[in-house]
N, C-alpha and C positions, 0 to 999 in steps of 0.2 A: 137666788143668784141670777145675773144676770146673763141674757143670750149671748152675749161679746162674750161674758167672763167665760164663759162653759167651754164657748168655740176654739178661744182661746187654748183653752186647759186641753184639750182635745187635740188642735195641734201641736202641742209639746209633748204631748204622749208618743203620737204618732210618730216625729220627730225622732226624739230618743228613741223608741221601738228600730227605727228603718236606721239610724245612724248606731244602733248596737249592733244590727246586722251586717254593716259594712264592716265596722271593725275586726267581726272576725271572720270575713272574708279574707281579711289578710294571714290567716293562719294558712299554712300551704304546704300541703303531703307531697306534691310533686319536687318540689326542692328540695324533702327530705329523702326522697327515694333515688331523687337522682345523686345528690353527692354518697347513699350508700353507694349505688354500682359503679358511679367513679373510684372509691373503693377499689373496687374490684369483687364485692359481694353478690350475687344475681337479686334481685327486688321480688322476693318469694312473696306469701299472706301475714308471714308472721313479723317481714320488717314492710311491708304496710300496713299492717295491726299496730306494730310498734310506734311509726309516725304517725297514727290515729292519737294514738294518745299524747304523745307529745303536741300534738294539735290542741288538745282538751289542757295542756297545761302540767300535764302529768311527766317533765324534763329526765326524772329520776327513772320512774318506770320505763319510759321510750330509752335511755339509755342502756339499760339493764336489758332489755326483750331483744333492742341492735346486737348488744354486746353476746347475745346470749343465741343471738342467729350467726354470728360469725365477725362481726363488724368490729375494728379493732376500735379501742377507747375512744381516742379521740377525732374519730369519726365518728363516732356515737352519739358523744357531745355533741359536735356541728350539724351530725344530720337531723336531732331533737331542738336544737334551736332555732335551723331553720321551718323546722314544722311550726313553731310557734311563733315565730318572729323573723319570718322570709327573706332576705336582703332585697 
């Protein structure tokens, strides 16, 4: 294989690698935490455990763990979407 081709291949890895890490920089606990206490809920361990996971993609669990700290429904909903997809 050639030197180009390799260096090549090499910066497409690296590439993809650094631009999947940005990606999910855009997942964001703070925008989940803060519309629970706009709530009105206090931002305990267990609703930022909550918005962890709804971070990781996990919308149903983060929903369930809100709901289940005090968070009515549908702020539940909003505060795990914004964990995973921030405005």
């Amino acid at each position: 294989m050639r030197m180009s081709v390799r260096i090549a291949g090499v910066l497409t890895g690296l590439t993809l690698t650094l631009g999947g890490g940005a990606f999910a920089a855009h997942a964001d606990i703070p925008a989940c935490t803060n519309l629970v206490a706009k709530s009105g809920v206090d931002v305990s361990d267990a609703v930022t455990s909550a918005c962890v996971q709804g971070v990781h993609g996990d919308l149903q669990g983060c929903a369930s763990a809100l709901t289940a700290a005090g968070v009515a429904g549908g702020a539940a909903n909003g505060a795990c979407r914004y964990a995973a997809n921030p405005p």
